[in-house]
N, C-alpha and C positions, 0 to 999 in steps of 0.2 A: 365757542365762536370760531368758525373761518374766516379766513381772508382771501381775497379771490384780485389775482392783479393781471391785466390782461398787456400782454407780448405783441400782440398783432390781433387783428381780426377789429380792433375799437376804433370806432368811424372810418373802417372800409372792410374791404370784403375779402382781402388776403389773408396770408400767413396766422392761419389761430393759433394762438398759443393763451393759455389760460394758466397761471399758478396760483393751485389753491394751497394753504396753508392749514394745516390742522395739527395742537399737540404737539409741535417740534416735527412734523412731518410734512414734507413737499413732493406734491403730486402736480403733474402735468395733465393739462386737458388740452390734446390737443398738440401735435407740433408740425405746424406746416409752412409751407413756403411761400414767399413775399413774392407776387407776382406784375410788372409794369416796365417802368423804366428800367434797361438791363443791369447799368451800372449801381443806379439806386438800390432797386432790390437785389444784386449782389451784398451789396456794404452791410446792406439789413439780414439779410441770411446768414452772416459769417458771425455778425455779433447778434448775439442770440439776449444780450442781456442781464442774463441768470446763471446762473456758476451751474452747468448740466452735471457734475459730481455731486452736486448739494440735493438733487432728487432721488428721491427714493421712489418714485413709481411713474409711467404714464401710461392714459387711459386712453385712449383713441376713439374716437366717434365713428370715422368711415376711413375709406382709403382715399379718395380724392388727396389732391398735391400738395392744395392748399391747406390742408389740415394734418397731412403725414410728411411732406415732402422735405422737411429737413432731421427727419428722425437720424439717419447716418452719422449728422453734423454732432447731433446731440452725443452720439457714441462718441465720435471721435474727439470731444471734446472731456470726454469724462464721465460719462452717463452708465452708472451700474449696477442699474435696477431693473424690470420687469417691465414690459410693456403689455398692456391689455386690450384685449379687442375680442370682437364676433370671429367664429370661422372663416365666414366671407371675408372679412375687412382682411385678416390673417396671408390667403390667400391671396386675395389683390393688392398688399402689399407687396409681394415678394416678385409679382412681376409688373407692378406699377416703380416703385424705387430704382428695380433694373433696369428699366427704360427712361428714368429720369437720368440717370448716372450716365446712361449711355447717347442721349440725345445731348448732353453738356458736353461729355466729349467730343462728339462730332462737332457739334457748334459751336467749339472752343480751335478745334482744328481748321474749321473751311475759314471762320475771321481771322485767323493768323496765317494762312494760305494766300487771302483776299485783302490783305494789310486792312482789315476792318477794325470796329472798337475790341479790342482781343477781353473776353471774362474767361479764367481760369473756371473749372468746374468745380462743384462746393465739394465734389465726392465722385468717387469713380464705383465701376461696379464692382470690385471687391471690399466698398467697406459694405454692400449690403448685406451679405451673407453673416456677421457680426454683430448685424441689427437684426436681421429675423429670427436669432438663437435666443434674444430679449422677449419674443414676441408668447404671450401665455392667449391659447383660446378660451372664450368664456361667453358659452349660448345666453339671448335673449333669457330674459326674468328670471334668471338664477342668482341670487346675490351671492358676490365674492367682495373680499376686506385687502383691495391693495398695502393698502400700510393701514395698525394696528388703530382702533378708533374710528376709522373710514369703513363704513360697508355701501359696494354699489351694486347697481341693476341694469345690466343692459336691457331698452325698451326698445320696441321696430320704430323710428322713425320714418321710414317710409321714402326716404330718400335717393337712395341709390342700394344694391346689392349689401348685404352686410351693415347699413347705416344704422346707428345707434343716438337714443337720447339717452345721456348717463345722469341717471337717478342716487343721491347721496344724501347717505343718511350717518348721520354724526350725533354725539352729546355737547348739548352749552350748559354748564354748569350744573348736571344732573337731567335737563329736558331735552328729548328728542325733538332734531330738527329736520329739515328734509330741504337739500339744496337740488334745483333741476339745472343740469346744462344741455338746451334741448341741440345743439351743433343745429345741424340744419335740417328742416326741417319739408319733411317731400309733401304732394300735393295729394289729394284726394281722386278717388275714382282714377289714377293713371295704371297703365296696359302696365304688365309682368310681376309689379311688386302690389303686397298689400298696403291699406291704408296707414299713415301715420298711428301711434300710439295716441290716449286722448289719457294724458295725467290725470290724477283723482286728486291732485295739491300740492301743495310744496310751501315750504316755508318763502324761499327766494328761489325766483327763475330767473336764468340767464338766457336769453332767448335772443335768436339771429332774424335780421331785419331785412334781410337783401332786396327783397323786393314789396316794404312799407308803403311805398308810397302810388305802386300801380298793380295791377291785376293783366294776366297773362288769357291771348284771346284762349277762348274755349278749347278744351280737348276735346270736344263732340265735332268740330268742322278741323282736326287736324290733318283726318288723310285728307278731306276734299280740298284745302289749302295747297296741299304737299301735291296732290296730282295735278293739281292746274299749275300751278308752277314747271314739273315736268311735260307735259302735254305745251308747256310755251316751250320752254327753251329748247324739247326735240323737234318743234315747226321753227323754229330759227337756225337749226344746225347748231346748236354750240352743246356745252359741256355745263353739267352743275356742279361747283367744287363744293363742298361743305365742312366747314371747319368743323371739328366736335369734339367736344372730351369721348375721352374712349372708354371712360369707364361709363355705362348707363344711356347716354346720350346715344352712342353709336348705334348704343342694339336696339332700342326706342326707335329712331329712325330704321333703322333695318325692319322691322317687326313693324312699321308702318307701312312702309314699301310692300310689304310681302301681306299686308290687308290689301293695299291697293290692287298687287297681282293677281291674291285669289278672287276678288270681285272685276277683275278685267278692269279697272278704269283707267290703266296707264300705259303707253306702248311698250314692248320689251325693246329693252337698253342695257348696255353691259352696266354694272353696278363693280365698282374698283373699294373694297376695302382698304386701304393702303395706309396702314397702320401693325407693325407689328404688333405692338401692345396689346392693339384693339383683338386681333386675332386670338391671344394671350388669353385676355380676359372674356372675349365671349365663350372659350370654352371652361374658363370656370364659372358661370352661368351655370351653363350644363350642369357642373356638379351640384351647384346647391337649390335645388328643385323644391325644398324644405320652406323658401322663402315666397315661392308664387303665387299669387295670385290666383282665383276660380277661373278667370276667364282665361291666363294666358295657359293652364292646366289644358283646357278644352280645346283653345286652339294647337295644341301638342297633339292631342289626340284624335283631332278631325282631321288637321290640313299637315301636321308631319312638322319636322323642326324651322320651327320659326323665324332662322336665323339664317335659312337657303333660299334663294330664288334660284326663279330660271338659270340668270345670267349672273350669278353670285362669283364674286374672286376675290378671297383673302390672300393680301399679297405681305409678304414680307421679306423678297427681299429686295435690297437696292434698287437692282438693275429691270427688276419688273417695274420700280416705280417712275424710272426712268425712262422707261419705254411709252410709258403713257403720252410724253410730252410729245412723241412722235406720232400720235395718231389725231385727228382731226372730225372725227367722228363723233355723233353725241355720245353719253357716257357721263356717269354719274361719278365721282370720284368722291368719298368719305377718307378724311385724313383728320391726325391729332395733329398739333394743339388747337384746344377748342377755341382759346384767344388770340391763337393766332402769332403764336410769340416763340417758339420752337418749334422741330422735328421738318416732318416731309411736307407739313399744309404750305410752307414757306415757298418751298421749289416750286408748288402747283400754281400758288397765287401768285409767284411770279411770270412764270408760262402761260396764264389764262386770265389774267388780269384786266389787260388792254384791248382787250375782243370784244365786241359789244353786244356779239352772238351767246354769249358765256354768262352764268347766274354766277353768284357768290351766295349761297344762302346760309344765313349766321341762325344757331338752332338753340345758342347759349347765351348766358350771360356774358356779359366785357366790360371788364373793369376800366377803369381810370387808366390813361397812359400805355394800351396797349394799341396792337396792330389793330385787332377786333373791333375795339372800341371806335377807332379811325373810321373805318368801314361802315360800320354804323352809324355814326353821325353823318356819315357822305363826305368825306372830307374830298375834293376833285382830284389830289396825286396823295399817296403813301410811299415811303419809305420800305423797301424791303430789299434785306441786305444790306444798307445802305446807302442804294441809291433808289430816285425817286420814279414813281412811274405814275402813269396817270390812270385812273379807277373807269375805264369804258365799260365795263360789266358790270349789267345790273345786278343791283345789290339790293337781298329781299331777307327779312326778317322774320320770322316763326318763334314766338314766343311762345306759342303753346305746346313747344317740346322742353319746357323748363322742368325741371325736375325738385324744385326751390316751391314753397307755398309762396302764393301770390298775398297782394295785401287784405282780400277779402276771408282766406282761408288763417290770415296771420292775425287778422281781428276775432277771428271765430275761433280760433286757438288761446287767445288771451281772455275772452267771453268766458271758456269753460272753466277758467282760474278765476274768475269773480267771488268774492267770499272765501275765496281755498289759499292766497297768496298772501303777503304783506306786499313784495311791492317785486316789482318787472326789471332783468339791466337787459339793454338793449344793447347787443357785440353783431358784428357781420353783416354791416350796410354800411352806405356812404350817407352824410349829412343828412341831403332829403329824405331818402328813403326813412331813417329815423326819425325824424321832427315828423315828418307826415306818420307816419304808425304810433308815434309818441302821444301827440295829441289825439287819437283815433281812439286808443287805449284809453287816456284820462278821459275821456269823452266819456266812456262806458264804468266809469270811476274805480277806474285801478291806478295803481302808483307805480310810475316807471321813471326810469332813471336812465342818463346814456352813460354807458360805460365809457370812462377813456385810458387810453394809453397809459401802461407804469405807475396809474394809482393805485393802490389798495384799495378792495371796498369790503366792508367787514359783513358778514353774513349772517 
Protein backbone atom coordinates (compact mmCIF):
# COMPACT_ATOMS: atom_id res chain seq x y z
CA UNK A 1 0.00 0.00 0.00
CA UNK A 2 0.95 3.85 -0.83
CA UNK A 3 -0.08 6.87 0.50
CA UNK A 4 -0.40 9.77 -1.66
CA UNK A 5 -0.90 13.42 0.25
CA UNK A 6 -1.35 16.26 -1.94
CA UNK A 7 0.77 19.90 -1.03
CA UNK A 8 -0.96 21.87 -3.62
CA UNK A 9 -2.61 21.46 -6.86
CA UNK A 10 -6.15 19.84 -4.39
CA UNK A 11 -9.11 22.11 -5.55
CA UNK A 12 -7.02 24.43 -7.57
CA UNK A 13 -4.85 24.59 -10.18
CA UNK A 14 -1.44 25.77 -8.65
CA UNK A 15 1.66 24.66 -6.94
CA UNK A 16 1.57 20.59 -7.38
CA UNK A 17 3.14 18.88 -5.03
CA UNK A 18 2.13 15.20 -4.52
CA UNK A 19 3.81 12.84 -1.62
CA UNK A 20 3.64 9.50 -2.06
CA UNK A 21 4.70 7.18 0.43
CA UNK A 22 5.99 3.82 -0.10
CA UNK A 23 8.05 1.14 2.38
CA UNK A 24 9.68 3.85 4.46
CA UNK A 25 10.27 5.75 1.18
CA UNK A 26 9.21 9.43 0.13
CA UNK A 27 8.89 10.55 -3.20
CA UNK A 28 7.73 13.89 -4.62
CA UNK A 29 5.43 14.14 -7.58
CA UNK A 30 5.76 17.13 -8.59
CA UNK A 31 7.05 20.55 -6.97
CA UNK A 32 5.64 23.61 -8.04
CA UNK A 33 4.80 26.98 -7.28
CA UNK A 34 1.72 28.55 -5.69
CA UNK A 35 0.53 31.06 -8.12
CA UNK A 36 -2.29 34.34 -7.18
CA UNK A 37 -2.35 36.69 -4.40
CA UNK A 38 1.50 37.87 -4.16
CA UNK A 39 1.76 37.80 -0.41
CA UNK A 40 -0.50 34.67 -0.15
CA UNK A 41 1.29 32.68 -2.37
CA UNK A 42 4.55 33.90 -1.06
CA UNK A 43 3.67 32.33 2.69
CA UNK A 44 2.72 29.21 0.81
CA UNK A 45 5.78 28.76 -1.26
CA UNK A 46 8.21 29.15 1.70
CA UNK A 47 6.38 26.53 3.82
CA UNK A 48 6.35 23.79 1.82
CA UNK A 49 5.00 21.54 4.62
CA UNK A 50 6.96 18.35 4.45
CA UNK A 51 10.55 18.13 5.89
CA UNK A 52 12.31 18.38 2.05
CA UNK A 53 15.36 16.32 3.81
CA UNK A 54 12.91 13.45 4.56
CA UNK A 55 12.76 12.73 0.54
CA UNK A 56 14.39 10.57 -1.12
CA UNK A 57 13.40 11.32 -4.64
CA UNK A 58 11.22 13.54 -7.02
CA UNK A 59 9.75 12.92 -10.16
CA UNK A 60 8.80 15.68 -12.25
CA UNK A 61 5.97 15.62 -14.94
CA UNK A 62 6.85 18.79 -17.09
CA UNK A 63 8.64 22.03 -16.73
CA UNK A 64 5.96 24.47 -16.35
CA UNK A 65 6.22 26.80 -12.89
CA UNK A 66 3.53 25.46 -11.42
CA UNK A 67 4.70 22.17 -11.10
CA UNK A 68 8.74 22.70 -10.84
CA UNK A 69 8.76 26.10 -9.75
CA UNK A 70 9.87 25.72 -6.23
CA UNK A 71 12.41 22.77 -6.77
CA UNK A 72 15.37 25.47 -5.66
CA UNK A 73 13.29 25.94 -2.35
CA UNK A 74 13.25 22.25 -1.84
CA UNK A 75 17.18 22.27 -2.13
CA UNK A 76 17.69 24.83 -0.06
CA UNK A 77 15.79 23.54 2.49
CA UNK A 78 17.29 20.16 2.72
CA UNK A 79 16.52 18.08 -0.31
CA UNK A 80 19.14 15.38 -1.22
CA UNK A 81 18.13 13.17 -3.43
CA UNK A 82 17.71 12.89 -7.31
CA UNK A 83 15.32 14.56 -9.37
CA UNK A 84 13.65 12.76 -12.31
CA UNK A 85 12.45 13.87 -15.42
CA UNK A 86 12.28 13.56 -19.60
CA UNK A 87 15.25 15.34 -21.60
CA UNK A 88 12.97 17.97 -22.45
CA UNK A 89 11.56 18.71 -19.04
CA UNK A 90 15.55 18.57 -18.12
CA UNK A 91 16.42 21.22 -20.45
CA UNK A 92 13.51 23.53 -19.90
CA UNK A 93 14.14 23.48 -16.38
CA UNK A 94 17.41 24.95 -16.33
CA UNK A 95 16.35 28.02 -18.22
CA UNK A 96 12.78 27.99 -17.08
CA UNK A 97 13.93 28.28 -12.95
CA UNK A 98 16.75 30.89 -14.23
CA UNK A 99 14.12 33.16 -15.26
CA UNK A 100 11.93 32.57 -12.48
CA UNK A 101 14.96 33.43 -10.00
CA UNK A 102 15.45 36.30 -12.13
CA UNK A 103 12.05 37.87 -12.70
CA UNK A 104 11.72 37.71 -8.50
CA UNK A 105 14.62 39.59 -8.36
CA UNK A 106 13.81 42.23 -10.49
CA UNK A 107 10.19 42.47 -9.07
CA UNK A 108 11.53 42.49 -5.68
CA UNK A 109 13.73 45.57 -6.66
CA UNK A 110 11.25 47.86 -8.81
CA UNK A 111 8.43 47.36 -5.45
CA UNK A 112 11.18 48.41 -3.12
CA UNK A 113 12.32 51.17 -5.61
CA UNK A 114 8.41 52.14 -6.04
CA UNK A 115 7.68 51.90 -1.92
CA UNK A 116 5.24 48.96 -3.27
CA UNK A 117 4.02 45.70 -1.36
CA UNK A 118 7.99 44.56 -1.17
CA UNK A 119 8.09 40.12 -1.56
CA UNK A 120 11.70 39.00 -1.01
CA UNK A 121 12.43 36.35 -3.92
CA UNK A 122 11.99 32.57 -2.83
CA UNK A 123 15.50 32.01 -4.56
CA UNK A 124 17.89 33.71 -6.60
CA UNK A 125 19.75 32.36 -9.68
CA UNK A 126 22.59 30.81 -8.08
CA UNK A 127 20.66 28.42 -6.06
CA UNK A 128 19.54 26.94 -9.56
CA UNK A 129 22.69 25.45 -10.80
CA UNK A 130 22.64 23.14 -7.26
CA UNK A 131 19.23 21.99 -8.33
CA UNK A 132 19.97 20.95 -11.92
CA UNK A 133 23.15 18.79 -10.54
CA UNK A 134 19.87 16.82 -8.81
CA UNK A 135 18.32 16.48 -12.11
CA UNK A 136 18.70 12.58 -13.63
CA UNK A 137 17.25 12.28 -17.52
CA UNK A 138 15.02 9.42 -18.19
CA UNK A 139 13.28 8.96 -21.95
CA UNK A 140 9.58 8.15 -22.29
CA UNK A 141 8.72 4.11 -21.58
CA UNK A 142 11.87 3.21 -20.19
CA UNK A 143 11.18 2.13 -16.56
CA UNK A 144 13.59 3.44 -13.92
CA UNK A 145 13.12 2.42 -9.69
CA UNK A 146 13.61 6.14 -8.06
CA UNK A 147 13.76 4.64 -4.65
CA UNK A 148 13.83 0.68 -3.97
CA UNK A 149 10.23 -0.91 -4.43
CA UNK A 150 9.05 2.02 -6.82
CA UNK A 151 9.50 1.31 -10.61
CA UNK A 152 8.16 4.12 -12.89
CA UNK A 153 7.40 5.00 -16.68
CA UNK A 154 7.52 8.15 -18.23
CA UNK A 155 4.34 8.22 -20.82
CA UNK A 156 3.94 11.35 -23.56
CA UNK A 157 1.24 13.12 -22.23
CA UNK A 158 0.91 15.38 -24.77
CA UNK A 159 1.01 18.52 -23.00
CA UNK A 160 3.66 20.74 -23.44
CA UNK A 161 7.48 19.80 -24.70
CA UNK A 162 8.93 16.99 -22.56
CA UNK A 163 5.34 16.56 -20.52
CA UNK A 164 5.09 13.22 -18.78
CA UNK A 165 2.21 11.01 -17.19
CA UNK A 166 4.13 9.01 -14.45
CA UNK A 167 3.03 5.49 -14.47
CA UNK A 168 3.93 3.39 -10.91
CA UNK A 169 4.15 0.29 -10.25
CA UNK A 170 4.71 -0.99 -6.60
CA UNK A 171 3.83 -4.38 -4.38
CA UNK A 172 0.86 -4.46 -1.52
CA UNK A 173 1.42 -7.29 0.30
CA UNK A 174 2.88 -9.62 -2.55
CA UNK A 175 0.28 -8.11 -5.57
CA UNK A 176 1.14 -5.83 -8.19
CA UNK A 177 -0.28 -2.53 -8.28
CA UNK A 178 -0.14 0.18 -10.74
CA UNK A 179 -0.77 3.73 -9.47
CA UNK A 180 -1.26 6.66 -12.49
CA UNK A 181 -0.30 10.39 -11.97
CA UNK A 182 -1.46 11.62 -15.18
CA UNK A 183 -0.13 15.67 -14.15
CA UNK A 184 -1.77 17.24 -16.94
CA UNK A 185 -2.92 16.22 -19.49
CA UNK A 186 -2.65 17.79 -23.38
CA UNK A 187 -5.34 17.81 -25.95
CA UNK A 188 -5.73 15.70 -29.01
CA UNK A 189 -4.99 16.49 -32.66
CA UNK A 190 -2.96 19.93 -31.37
CA UNK A 191 -0.03 21.47 -34.05
CA UNK A 192 3.91 20.36 -32.94
CA UNK A 193 3.48 17.72 -30.30
CA UNK A 194 1.97 14.19 -30.61
CA UNK A 195 -1.08 12.94 -28.98
CA UNK A 196 -1.59 12.33 -25.34
CA UNK A 197 -0.72 8.57 -24.03
CA UNK A 198 -4.09 6.37 -23.92
CA UNK A 199 -3.33 4.11 -20.36
CA UNK A 200 -4.04 0.32 -20.73
CA UNK A 201 -5.21 0.62 -16.52
CA UNK A 202 -4.20 1.33 -13.44
CA UNK A 203 -5.10 0.32 -10.20
CA UNK A 204 -5.67 4.13 -8.94
CA UNK A 205 -5.38 7.41 -11.11
CA UNK A 206 -4.78 10.69 -9.96
CA UNK A 207 -5.87 12.60 -12.67
CA UNK A 208 -6.09 16.68 -13.21
CA UNK A 209 -9.27 18.57 -13.78
CA UNK A 210 -8.64 21.95 -14.93
CA UNK A 211 -10.87 22.30 -17.37
CA UNK A 212 -13.88 19.55 -15.99
CA UNK A 213 -16.34 21.43 -16.39
CA UNK A 214 -16.05 23.22 -20.13
CA UNK A 215 -14.68 22.49 -23.47
CA UNK A 216 -12.26 24.91 -25.27
CA UNK A 217 -13.61 26.30 -28.90
CA UNK A 218 -12.30 24.13 -31.68
CA UNK A 219 -8.71 23.94 -32.92
CA UNK A 220 -9.93 23.59 -36.49
CA UNK A 221 -11.22 27.66 -36.60
CA UNK A 222 -7.96 28.70 -34.40
CA UNK A 223 -6.04 30.59 -37.07
CA UNK A 224 -9.29 31.95 -38.56
CA UNK A 225 -10.24 33.27 -34.97
CA UNK A 226 -6.50 34.51 -34.53
CA UNK A 227 -6.45 36.38 -38.01
CA UNK A 228 -9.76 38.26 -37.66
CA UNK A 229 -8.66 39.39 -34.56
CA UNK A 230 -5.35 40.84 -36.21
CA UNK A 231 -7.05 42.10 -39.38
CA UNK A 232 -9.36 44.25 -36.63
CA UNK A 233 -6.93 45.70 -34.46
CA UNK A 234 -4.44 46.66 -37.55
CA UNK A 235 -7.82 48.61 -39.15
CA UNK A 236 -8.00 50.33 -35.79
CA UNK A 237 -4.19 51.36 -35.54
CA UNK A 238 -3.55 49.75 -32.29
CA UNK A 239 -1.14 47.01 -30.86
CA UNK A 240 -2.07 43.23 -29.73
CA UNK A 241 -0.48 42.44 -26.38
CA UNK A 242 -0.75 38.76 -25.49
CA UNK A 243 0.15 37.48 -22.34
CA UNK A 244 1.55 33.77 -22.66
CA UNK A 245 3.36 31.15 -20.87
CA UNK A 246 6.56 30.74 -22.75
CA UNK A 247 6.80 27.44 -22.48
CA UNK A 248 4.44 25.75 -25.47
CA UNK A 249 1.92 28.51 -25.52
CA UNK A 250 4.28 31.07 -27.28
CA UNK A 251 5.40 28.79 -30.00
CA UNK A 252 1.64 27.41 -30.63
CA UNK A 253 0.83 30.97 -31.13
CA UNK A 254 3.90 31.65 -33.19
CA UNK A 255 3.51 28.65 -35.52
CA UNK A 256 -0.17 29.84 -35.87
CA UNK A 257 0.80 33.18 -37.00
CA UNK A 258 3.23 31.93 -39.41
CA UNK A 259 -0.06 29.29 -40.98
CA UNK A 260 -1.80 32.45 -41.21
CA UNK A 261 1.43 34.16 -43.26
CA UNK A 262 2.06 31.31 -45.49
CA UNK A 263 -1.70 31.26 -46.46
CA UNK A 264 -1.72 35.29 -46.87
CA UNK A 265 -4.56 35.92 -44.62
CA UNK A 266 -3.06 38.33 -42.32
CA UNK A 267 -1.34 41.84 -43.10
CA UNK A 268 2.49 41.91 -42.26
CA UNK A 269 2.92 43.55 -38.88
CA UNK A 270 6.13 43.56 -36.81
CA UNK A 271 5.65 40.55 -34.41
CA UNK A 272 7.80 41.42 -30.85
CA UNK A 273 8.80 38.21 -28.90
CA UNK A 274 9.78 40.00 -25.85
CA UNK A 275 10.33 37.37 -23.67
CA UNK A 276 13.74 36.22 -22.81
CA UNK A 277 12.72 32.80 -21.65
CA UNK A 278 10.60 32.47 -24.53
CA UNK A 279 13.67 32.92 -26.83
CA UNK A 280 15.40 30.38 -24.40
CA UNK A 281 13.13 27.85 -24.90
CA UNK A 282 11.98 28.02 -28.44
CA UNK A 283 15.44 27.09 -29.19
CA UNK A 284 15.31 24.00 -27.34
CA UNK A 285 12.33 23.08 -29.43
CA UNK A 286 14.87 22.86 -31.99
CA UNK A 287 16.62 20.47 -30.26
CA UNK A 288 14.28 17.81 -29.40
CA UNK A 289 12.62 17.18 -32.95
CA UNK A 290 12.31 13.41 -31.24
CA UNK A 291 8.89 14.67 -29.89
CA UNK A 292 6.94 16.21 -33.12
CA UNK A 293 4.41 15.50 -34.47
CA UNK A 294 3.80 14.35 -38.63
CA UNK A 295 2.46 17.52 -39.44
CA UNK A 296 4.53 19.97 -37.61
CA UNK A 297 7.72 17.55 -39.36
CA UNK A 298 6.18 18.59 -42.85
CA UNK A 299 5.56 21.98 -42.18
CA UNK A 300 9.69 22.02 -41.51
CA UNK A 301 10.16 20.60 -44.51
CA UNK A 302 7.83 22.57 -46.84
CA UNK A 303 7.70 26.08 -45.54
CA UNK A 304 11.33 26.23 -43.50
CA UNK A 305 11.44 26.92 -39.67
CA UNK A 306 8.38 27.49 -38.14
CA UNK A 307 9.19 29.71 -35.60
CA UNK A 308 10.34 32.75 -38.23
CA UNK A 309 8.15 35.28 -39.92
CA UNK A 310 8.51 37.97 -42.12
CA UNK A 311 8.70 40.45 -39.38
CA UNK A 312 9.74 38.01 -36.55
CA UNK A 313 12.03 39.61 -33.37
CA UNK A 314 13.13 37.69 -30.44
CA UNK A 315 13.99 40.39 -28.03
CA UNK A 316 15.81 39.97 -24.84
CA UNK A 317 17.12 42.55 -23.83
CA UNK A 318 15.64 45.31 -21.57
CA UNK A 319 16.10 48.38 -23.45
CA UNK A 320 14.63 46.69 -26.87
CA UNK A 321 11.54 46.02 -24.60
CA UNK A 322 11.39 49.46 -23.73
CA UNK A 323 11.53 50.88 -26.83
CA UNK A 324 8.46 49.22 -27.84
CA UNK A 325 6.46 51.58 -25.52
CA UNK A 326 7.68 54.39 -27.85
CA UNK A 327 6.25 53.39 -31.02
CA UNK A 328 2.57 53.63 -31.77
CA UNK A 329 2.40 51.65 -34.68
CA UNK A 330 0.45 48.25 -34.99
CA UNK A 331 2.54 45.38 -33.75
CA UNK A 332 1.94 42.45 -32.09
CA UNK A 333 3.68 42.05 -28.89
CA UNK A 334 4.02 38.32 -27.12
CA UNK A 335 5.29 38.55 -23.55
CA UNK A 336 5.63 36.06 -20.29
CA UNK A 337 3.73 35.69 -17.73
CA UNK A 338 0.87 33.97 -19.18
CA UNK A 339 -1.27 35.15 -15.94
CA UNK A 340 -0.12 38.06 -15.99
CA UNK A 341 1.33 38.27 -12.60
CA UNK A 342 5.33 38.81 -13.34
CA UNK A 343 8.20 39.76 -15.87
CA UNK A 344 7.77 42.37 -18.91
CA UNK A 345 3.83 41.39 -19.82
CA UNK A 346 3.33 44.04 -16.66
CA UNK A 347 5.26 47.13 -18.25
CA UNK A 348 3.27 46.39 -21.77
CA UNK A 349 -0.30 46.04 -20.03
CA UNK A 350 0.59 48.96 -18.37
CA UNK A 351 1.56 51.11 -21.60
CA UNK A 352 -1.31 49.73 -23.77
CA UNK A 353 -4.04 49.13 -21.47
CA UNK A 354 -5.99 52.39 -21.66
CA UNK A 355 -6.17 52.76 -25.56
CA UNK A 356 -9.28 51.37 -26.90
CA UNK A 357 -7.37 50.95 -30.32
CA UNK A 358 -5.28 48.05 -28.50
CA UNK A 359 -6.46 43.98 -27.96
CA UNK A 360 -5.26 42.36 -24.88
CA UNK A 361 -5.76 38.62 -26.10
CA UNK A 362 -5.51 36.07 -23.12
CA UNK A 363 -4.43 32.58 -25.13
CA UNK A 364 -4.33 30.70 -21.37
CA UNK A 365 -5.69 29.67 -18.51
CA UNK A 366 -6.07 32.35 -15.22
CA UNK A 367 -6.30 31.28 -12.16
CA UNK A 368 -8.19 32.56 -9.25
CA UNK A 369 -6.77 35.90 -7.86
CA UNK A 370 -4.53 36.93 -10.63
CA UNK A 371 -4.13 40.01 -12.95
CA UNK A 372 -5.27 37.43 -15.99
CA UNK A 373 -8.15 36.26 -14.30
CA UNK A 374 -9.28 40.20 -13.72
CA UNK A 375 -8.94 40.69 -17.45
CA UNK A 376 -11.14 37.97 -18.05
CA UNK A 377 -13.86 38.41 -16.23
CA UNK A 378 -13.87 42.25 -17.59
CA UNK A 379 -13.25 43.61 -14.46
CA UNK A 380 -13.70 47.93 -15.60
CA UNK A 381 -10.03 49.07 -13.75
CA UNK A 382 -7.02 46.49 -12.69
CA UNK A 383 -4.43 47.06 -10.63
CA UNK A 384 -1.08 47.03 -12.01
CA UNK A 385 1.89 47.89 -9.99
CA UNK A 386 -0.23 49.00 -7.67
CA UNK A 387 -1.99 51.50 -9.00
CA UNK A 388 -5.30 51.33 -10.62
CA UNK A 389 -6.05 51.88 -14.34
CA UNK A 390 -8.92 51.41 -16.31
CA UNK A 391 -9.25 48.36 -18.94
CA UNK A 392 -10.28 50.59 -22.45
CA UNK A 393 -8.70 47.82 -24.54
CA UNK A 394 -10.64 45.16 -25.84
CA UNK A 395 -10.26 42.31 -24.23
CA UNK A 396 -10.57 38.88 -26.46
CA UNK A 397 -10.18 35.35 -25.24
CA UNK A 398 -8.92 32.15 -27.35
CA UNK A 399 -9.32 29.18 -25.69
CA UNK A 400 -8.50 27.20 -28.25
CA UNK A 401 -4.91 27.67 -27.78
CA UNK A 402 -5.10 25.66 -24.44
CA UNK A 403 -2.76 23.14 -24.21
CA UNK A 404 -4.91 21.47 -21.05
CA UNK A 405 -7.64 18.53 -22.37
CA UNK A 406 -10.92 20.07 -22.30
CA UNK A 407 -13.94 18.46 -20.47
CA UNK A 408 -14.92 16.46 -23.45
CA UNK A 409 -11.39 15.02 -24.13
CA UNK A 410 -11.15 14.53 -19.86
CA UNK A 411 -14.50 12.26 -20.07
CA UNK A 412 -13.06 10.22 -23.02
CA UNK A 413 -9.84 9.95 -21.00
CA UNK A 414 -11.81 8.57 -17.94
CA UNK A 415 -14.20 6.33 -20.49
CA UNK A 416 -10.98 4.42 -21.54
CA UNK A 417 -10.30 3.35 -17.72
CA UNK A 418 -13.82 1.95 -17.35
CA UNK A 419 -13.38 -1.68 -16.09
CA UNK A 420 -9.24 -1.00 -15.95
CA UNK A 421 -9.51 1.27 -12.51
CA UNK A 422 -10.97 1.00 -9.10
CA UNK A 423 -11.64 4.45 -8.60
CA UNK A 424 -10.43 8.27 -10.06
CA UNK A 425 -8.73 11.26 -7.29
CA UNK A 426 -9.41 14.26 -8.87
CA UNK A 427 -6.06 17.17 -8.21
CA UNK A 428 -5.50 20.31 -10.52
CA UNK A 429 -8.94 22.24 -10.94
CA UNK A 430 -10.95 24.68 -8.86
CA UNK A 431 -14.41 23.39 -7.10
CA UNK A 432 -16.59 23.48 -10.50
CA UNK A 433 -14.43 22.29 -12.70
CA UNK A 434 -14.38 19.14 -10.36
CA UNK A 435 -17.99 18.45 -9.29
CA UNK A 436 -18.85 19.04 -12.88
CA UNK A 437 -16.28 16.22 -14.37
CA UNK A 438 -17.05 14.45 -11.02
CA UNK A 439 -20.42 13.69 -11.69
CA UNK A 440 -19.55 13.27 -15.60
CA UNK A 441 -17.34 10.48 -14.64
CA UNK A 442 -19.90 8.57 -12.18
CA UNK A 443 -22.37 9.15 -14.85
CA UNK A 444 -20.36 6.65 -17.00
CA UNK A 445 -19.94 4.60 -13.63
CA UNK A 446 -16.65 5.04 -12.45
CA UNK A 447 -15.52 6.00 -8.84
CA UNK A 448 -14.05 9.26 -8.30
CA UNK A 449 -13.09 10.88 -5.43
CA UNK A 450 -11.71 14.88 -4.92
CA UNK A 451 -8.54 14.99 -3.60
CA UNK A 452 -7.89 17.46 -0.81
CA UNK A 453 -5.32 19.33 0.85
CA UNK A 454 -2.74 17.48 3.59
CA UNK A 455 -4.88 14.31 3.75
CA UNK A 456 -3.64 10.98 3.11
CA UNK A 457 -5.35 8.88 0.69
CA UNK A 458 -4.15 5.31 0.69
CA UNK A 459 -3.77 3.52 -2.57
Amino acid sequence: MIRVTSYGAAQEVTGSKHLVEVDGYRVLLDCGMFQGRRMESDVRNRNLRFDASSLHAVVLSHAHIDHSGVLPVLIRQGFQGRIYATPATRDLCAVMLTDSAHIQQKDAEWLSKKNREFVPPLYRQEDVPPTMKRFVAMPYDEPFDPVPGMTVTFHDAGHVLGSAMVDIEYKDGGQDRRFLYTADIGRRNMPILRDPWVPDGADVVMMESTYGDRDHSPIETRDRDLGEVVRETVARGGKIIVPTFALERAQEFVYSLKRLEVAGEIPEIPVYVDSPLTVNITEIFRLHAEVFDTEFRRMIVENGDPFLLKHIKYISRVEESMALNDSHEPMIIISASGMCETGRILHHLRNNIEDPRNTILIIGFQAKNTLGRRLVEREPQVKIFGVKRPVNAQVKVMNSFSAHAGRGDLIEFGKQLKGKVDRILLVHGENGAQLALKTALEAEGLKVEIQKEGVATEV
